[in-house]
C-alpha positions in Angstrom: -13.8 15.2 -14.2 -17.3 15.6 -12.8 -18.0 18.4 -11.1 -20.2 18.0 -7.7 -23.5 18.6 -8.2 -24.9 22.2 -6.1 -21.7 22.7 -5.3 -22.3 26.1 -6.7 -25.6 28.0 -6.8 -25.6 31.0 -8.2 -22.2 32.0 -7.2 -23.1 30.4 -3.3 -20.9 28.0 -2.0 -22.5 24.6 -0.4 -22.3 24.5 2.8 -22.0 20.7 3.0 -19.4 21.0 0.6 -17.0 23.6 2.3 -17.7 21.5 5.4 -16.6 18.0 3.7 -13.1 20.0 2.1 -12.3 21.5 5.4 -12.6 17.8 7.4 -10.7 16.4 4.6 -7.6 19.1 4.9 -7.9 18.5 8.4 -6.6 14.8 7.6 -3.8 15.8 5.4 -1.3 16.8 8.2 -2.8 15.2 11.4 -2.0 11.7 11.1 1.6 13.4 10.2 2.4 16.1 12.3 1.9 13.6 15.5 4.5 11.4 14.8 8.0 13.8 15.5 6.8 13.9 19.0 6.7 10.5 19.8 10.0 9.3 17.8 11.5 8.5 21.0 9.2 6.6 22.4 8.8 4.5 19.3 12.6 4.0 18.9 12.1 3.0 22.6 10.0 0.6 22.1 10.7 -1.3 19.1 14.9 -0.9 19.3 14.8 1.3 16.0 17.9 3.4 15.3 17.6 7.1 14.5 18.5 6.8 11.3 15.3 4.1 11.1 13.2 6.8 12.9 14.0 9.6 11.3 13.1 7.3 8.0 9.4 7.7 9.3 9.4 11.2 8.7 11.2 11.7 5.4 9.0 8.1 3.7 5.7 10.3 3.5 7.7 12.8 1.1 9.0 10.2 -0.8 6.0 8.6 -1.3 3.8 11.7 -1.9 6.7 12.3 -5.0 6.0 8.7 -6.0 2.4 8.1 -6.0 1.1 12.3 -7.1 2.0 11.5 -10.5 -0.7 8.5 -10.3 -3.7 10.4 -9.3 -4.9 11.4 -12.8 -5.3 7.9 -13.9 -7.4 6.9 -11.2 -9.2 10.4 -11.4 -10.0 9.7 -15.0 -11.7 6.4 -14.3 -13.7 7.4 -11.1 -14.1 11.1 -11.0 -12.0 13.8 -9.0 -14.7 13.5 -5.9 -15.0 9.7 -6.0 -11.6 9.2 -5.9 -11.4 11.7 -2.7 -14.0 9.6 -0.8 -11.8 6.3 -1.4 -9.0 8.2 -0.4 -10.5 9.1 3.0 -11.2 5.3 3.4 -7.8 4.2 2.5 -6.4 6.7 5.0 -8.3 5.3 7.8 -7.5 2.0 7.2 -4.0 2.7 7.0 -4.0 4.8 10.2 -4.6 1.7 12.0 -2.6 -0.5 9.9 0.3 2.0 11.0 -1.0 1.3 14.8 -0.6 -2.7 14.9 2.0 -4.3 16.7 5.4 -4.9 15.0 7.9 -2.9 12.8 6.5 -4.2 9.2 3.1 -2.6 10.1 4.6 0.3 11.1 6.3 1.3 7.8 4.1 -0.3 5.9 1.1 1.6 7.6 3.2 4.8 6.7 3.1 4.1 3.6 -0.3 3.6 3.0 -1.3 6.8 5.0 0.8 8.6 2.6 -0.3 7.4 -0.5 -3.7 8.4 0.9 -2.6 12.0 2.0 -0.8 12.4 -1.9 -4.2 11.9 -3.1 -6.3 14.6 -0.8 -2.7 16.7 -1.9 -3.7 16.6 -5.3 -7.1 16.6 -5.6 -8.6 19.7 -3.1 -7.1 21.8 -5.3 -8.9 20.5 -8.6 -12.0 20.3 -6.4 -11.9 24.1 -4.9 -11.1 25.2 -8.8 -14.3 22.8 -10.2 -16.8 24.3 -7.7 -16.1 27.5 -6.3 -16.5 30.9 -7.7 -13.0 32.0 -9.1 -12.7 35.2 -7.1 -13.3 32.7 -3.6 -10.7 30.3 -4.7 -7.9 32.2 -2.7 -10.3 32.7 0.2 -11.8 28.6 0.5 -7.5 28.0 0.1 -6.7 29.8 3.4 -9.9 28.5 4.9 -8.6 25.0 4.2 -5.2 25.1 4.9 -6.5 27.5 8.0 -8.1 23.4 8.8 -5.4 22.1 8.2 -2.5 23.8 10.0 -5.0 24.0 12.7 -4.9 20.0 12.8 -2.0 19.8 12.1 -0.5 21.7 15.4 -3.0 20.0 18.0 -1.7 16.7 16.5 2.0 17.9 17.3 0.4 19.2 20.9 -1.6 16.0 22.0 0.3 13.0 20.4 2.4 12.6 23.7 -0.3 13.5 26.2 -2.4 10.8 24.2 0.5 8.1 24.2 0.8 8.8 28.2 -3.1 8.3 28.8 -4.7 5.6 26.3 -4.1 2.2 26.1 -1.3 1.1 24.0 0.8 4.2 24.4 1.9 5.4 21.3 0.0 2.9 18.9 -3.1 4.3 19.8 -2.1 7.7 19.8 -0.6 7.5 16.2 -4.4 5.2 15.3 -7.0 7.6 17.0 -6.1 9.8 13.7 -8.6 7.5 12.1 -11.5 8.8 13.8 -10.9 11.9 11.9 -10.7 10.3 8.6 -13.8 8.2 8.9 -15.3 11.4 10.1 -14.7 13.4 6.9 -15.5 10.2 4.7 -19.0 10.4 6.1 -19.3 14.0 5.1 -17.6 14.0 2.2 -19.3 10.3 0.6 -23.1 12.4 -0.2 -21.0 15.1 -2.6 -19.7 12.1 -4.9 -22.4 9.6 -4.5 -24.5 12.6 -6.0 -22.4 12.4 -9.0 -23.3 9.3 -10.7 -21.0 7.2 -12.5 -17.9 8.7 -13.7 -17.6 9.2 -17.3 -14.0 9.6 -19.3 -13.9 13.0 -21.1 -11.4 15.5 -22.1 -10.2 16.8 -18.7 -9.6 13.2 -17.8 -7.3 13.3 -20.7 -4.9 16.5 -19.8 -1.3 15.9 -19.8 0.8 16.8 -16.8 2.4 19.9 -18.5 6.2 19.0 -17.8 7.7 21.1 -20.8 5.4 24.4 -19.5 8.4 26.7 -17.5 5.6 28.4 -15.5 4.5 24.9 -14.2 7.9 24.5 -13.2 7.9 27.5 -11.2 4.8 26.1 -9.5 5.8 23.0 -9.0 9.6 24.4 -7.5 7.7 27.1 -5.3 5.6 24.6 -3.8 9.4 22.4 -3.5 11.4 24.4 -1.5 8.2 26.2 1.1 7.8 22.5 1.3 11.4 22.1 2.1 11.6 24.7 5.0 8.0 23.6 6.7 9.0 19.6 7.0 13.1 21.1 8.0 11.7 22.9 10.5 9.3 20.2 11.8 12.1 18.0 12.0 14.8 20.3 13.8 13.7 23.2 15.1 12.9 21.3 18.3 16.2 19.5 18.6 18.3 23.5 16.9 16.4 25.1 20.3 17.3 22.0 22.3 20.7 22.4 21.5 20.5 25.9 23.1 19.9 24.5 27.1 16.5 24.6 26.8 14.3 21.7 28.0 12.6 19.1 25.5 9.1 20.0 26.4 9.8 23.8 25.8 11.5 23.0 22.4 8.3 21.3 21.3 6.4 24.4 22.3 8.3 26.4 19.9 7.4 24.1 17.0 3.6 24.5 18.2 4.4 28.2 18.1 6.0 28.2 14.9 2.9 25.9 13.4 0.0 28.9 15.4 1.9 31.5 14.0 1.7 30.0 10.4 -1.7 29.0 11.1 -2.8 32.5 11.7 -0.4 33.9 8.5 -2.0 31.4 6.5 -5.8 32.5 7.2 -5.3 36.0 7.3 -3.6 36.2 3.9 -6.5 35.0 1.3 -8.7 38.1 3.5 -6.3 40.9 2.7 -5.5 39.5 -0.8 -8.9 38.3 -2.2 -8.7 39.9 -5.5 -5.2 40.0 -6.1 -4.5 37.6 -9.1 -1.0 38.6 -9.5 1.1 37.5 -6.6 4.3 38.6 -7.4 5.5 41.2 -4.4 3.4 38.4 -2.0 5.5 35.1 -3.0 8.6 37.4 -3.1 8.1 39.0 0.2 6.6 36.0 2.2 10.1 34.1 1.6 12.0 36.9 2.1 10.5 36.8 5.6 10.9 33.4 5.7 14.8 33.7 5.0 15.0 36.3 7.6 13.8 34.0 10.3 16.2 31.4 9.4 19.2 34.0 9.1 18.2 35.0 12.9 17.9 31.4 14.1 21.8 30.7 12.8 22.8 34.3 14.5 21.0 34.2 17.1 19.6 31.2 18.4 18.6 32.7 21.7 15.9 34.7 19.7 14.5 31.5 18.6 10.8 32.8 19.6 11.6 35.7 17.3 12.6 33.3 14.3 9.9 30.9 15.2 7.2 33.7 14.6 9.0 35.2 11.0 9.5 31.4 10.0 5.7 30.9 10.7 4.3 34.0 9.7 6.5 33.5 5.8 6.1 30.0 5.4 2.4 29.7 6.3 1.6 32.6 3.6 3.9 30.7 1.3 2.0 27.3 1.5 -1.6 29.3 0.8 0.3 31.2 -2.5 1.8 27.3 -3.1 -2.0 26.0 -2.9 -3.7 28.8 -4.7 -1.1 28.9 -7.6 -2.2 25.4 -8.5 -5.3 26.5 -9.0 -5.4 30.1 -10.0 -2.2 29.6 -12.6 -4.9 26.5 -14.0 -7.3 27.0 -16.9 -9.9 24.8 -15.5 -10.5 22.2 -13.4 -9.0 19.2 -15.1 -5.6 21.6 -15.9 -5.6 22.5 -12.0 -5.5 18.7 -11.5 -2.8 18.1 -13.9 -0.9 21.1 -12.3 -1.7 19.6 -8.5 -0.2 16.2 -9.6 3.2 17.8 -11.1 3.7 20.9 -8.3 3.3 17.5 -5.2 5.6 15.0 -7.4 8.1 17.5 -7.4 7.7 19.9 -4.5 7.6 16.6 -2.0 10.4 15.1 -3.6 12.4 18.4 -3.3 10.9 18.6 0.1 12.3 15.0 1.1 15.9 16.3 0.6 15.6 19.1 3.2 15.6 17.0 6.2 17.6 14.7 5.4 20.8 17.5 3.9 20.0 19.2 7.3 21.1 16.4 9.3 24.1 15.6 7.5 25.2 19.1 7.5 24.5 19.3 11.2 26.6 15.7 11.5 29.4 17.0 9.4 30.1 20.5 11.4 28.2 19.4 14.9 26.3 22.7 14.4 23.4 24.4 12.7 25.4 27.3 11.3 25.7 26.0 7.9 22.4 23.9 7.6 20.2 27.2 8.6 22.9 28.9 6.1 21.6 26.5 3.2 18.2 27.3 4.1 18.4 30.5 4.0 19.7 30.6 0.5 17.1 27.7 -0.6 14.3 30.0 0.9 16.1 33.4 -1.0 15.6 31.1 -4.1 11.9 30.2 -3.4 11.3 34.6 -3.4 13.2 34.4 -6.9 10.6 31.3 -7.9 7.6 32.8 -6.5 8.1 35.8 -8.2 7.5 33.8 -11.3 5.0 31.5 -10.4 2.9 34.3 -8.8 2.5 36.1 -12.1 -0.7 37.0 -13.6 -1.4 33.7 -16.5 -2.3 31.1 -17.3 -1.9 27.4 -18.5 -2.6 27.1 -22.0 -5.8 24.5 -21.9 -4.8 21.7 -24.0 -3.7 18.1 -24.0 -0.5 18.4 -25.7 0.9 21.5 -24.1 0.7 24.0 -21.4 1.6 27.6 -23.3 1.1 30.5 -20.5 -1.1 32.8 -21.2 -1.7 36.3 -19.8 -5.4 36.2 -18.0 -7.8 37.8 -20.2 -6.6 37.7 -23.5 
């Protein structure tokens, strides 16, 4: 992979860089995030049954696990920052492909935007790791996924005020996410057109490292925080709704839920800039994680309570997820490798959570046992994080993926 040139100068981070990966995080949630909000609406309008609906937010997952493993191909041939910028384009495209009347365009569209999104998934990570000073990495992460959570709860926010005020309801609010996209292709297009032509080398070459048991710690870390941020997206609104309280103050708890995370998420990389091992962090962070979710089945009429320790754990979690990739990585082409292995599996994990919540809440008419099973799935990520989060390293080398202890 080719590595953007002045991306670094003498240990100083471009601005125009950090700039161009903060506008593309900001498109990885956005064009997401706004679509649980209007769900009834669009099953309104286009006769859609819930089971369809609710199809529209688990098919990003599924095609994030289907299309990560894919990236390094196209990476080898075009370069890691290349391959970005046509991502970006595809995105917007795709955002208003997803806007256009009739039900084909709709799913289709989704599609599309997530195969974009799975690329930006895998790839900021290899970026941060190629061109920023190794004791920043942990602080650009939060910063980025600072953008992104950011994005991601105004998008959550806005997406019904938008439907109510723009022509074409809830088509153009789902489309005016490509606005965003072509903004952060302009940005980002000078860091790879910069670059030159891509040229195949070694770090094209390096194997997704499938047989490494750290990697799978990773990968299953990033699963299951993965699995409790897209449960809770999907539920937490109708759990509180369940409870008496009105639709528009159920959405406000998933906004809250998304700040508070948001705010966990930014603060963390701060505290923890030198730390390289992670241990007592991944472990704790899901233990708060599990607490909030134990409450919410106890006590539901605390759900402002839960909302804050489910924010405040999983939003630490997903910037230890992010920074594990890259930190648990040799070098840049490894981090990649890593990246496309920790999405495949962590979203395909991640699918499973909505979907096994809603048929535990059909089976019982309750949330008692689905916030049970997510307590012990989130007790399980503590036990996986305190792997992951140790201090090694990838072996670098195409055939295998030894861990070995930083330093040696």
């Amino acid at each position: 992979m080719r590595e953007v040139p002045g991306a670094v100068r003498g240990g100083q981070l471009s601005a125009l860089l950090l700039v161009g990966v903060l506008l593309v995080a900001a498109n990885l949630r956005a064009a997401l995030t706004g679509v649980g909000p209007l769900l009834p609406d669009i099953g309104r309008s286009t006769g859609l049954s819930g089971t369809w609906t609710g199809l529209l937010s688990t098919l990003p997952l599924l095609t994030f696990a289907a299309t990560s493993p894919l990236v390094g191909r196209t990476t080898h041939r075009y370069g890691a920052p290349r391959t970005l910028g046509l991502s970006l384009a595809v995105l917007a495209v795709g955002l208003v492909l997803r806007s256009l009347p009739g039900t084909f365009f709709l799913f289709a569209g989704t599609v599309v935007v997530a195969a974009a999104i799975a690329y930006g998934n895998v790839l900021l990570p290899s970026v941060v790791k190629s061109t920023v000073p190794e004791d920043r990495i942990s602080q650009v992460t939060g910063l980025y996924v600072t953008a992104m959570g950011f994005l991601a709860a105004v998008a959550s926010g806005v997406s019904v005020p938008l439907a109510d005020h723009l022509p074409g309801g809830w088509r153009a609010a789902l489309g005016c996410w490509a606005v965003l996209a072509v903004l952060a292709y302009a940005v980002w297009a000078p860091q790879y057109r910069r670059t030159g032509p891509a040229t195949p080398t070694h770090a094209g070459r390096q194997r997704i490292p499938w047989r490494s048991p750290l990697a799978w710690q990773v990968s299953l870390f990033m699963g299951l925080q993965s699995l409790g941020f897209y449960s809770t997206i999907a539920w937490l609104p109708s759990i509180v709704h369940d409870q008496g309280v009105g639709e528009a103050a159920a959405g406000w708890q998933l906004f809250l839920f998304q700040i508070v995370g948001l705010v966990s998420s930014s603060t963390l990389p701060v505290l923890t800039r030198r730390w390289k091992d992670q241990r007592i962090l991944a472990a704790a962070a899901s233990a708060i994680g599990a607490l909030g979710f134990a409450l919410l089945a106890v006590a539901p009429q605390l759900a402002v309570v839960s909302s804050v320790l489910i924010g405040f754990g999983g939003g630490a979690c997903l910037v230890l997820a992010l920074t594990f990739q890259g930190q648990r990585a040799a070098d840049a082409s490894q981090a990649a490798a890593l990246a496309s292995m920790a999405q495949s599996v962590g979203y395909l994990v991640a699918a499973l959570g909505p979907l096994l919540l809603g048929a535990l809440h059909d089976l019982t008419g309750g949330w008692a046992l689905p916030l049970t099973v997510l307590v012990a799935l989130t007790l399980t990520q503590a036990v996986v994080g305190a792997g992951a989060g140790r201090d090694l390293l990838l072996k670098t080398t195409s055939c295998s993926s030894t861990p070995v202890r930083i330093g040696d």
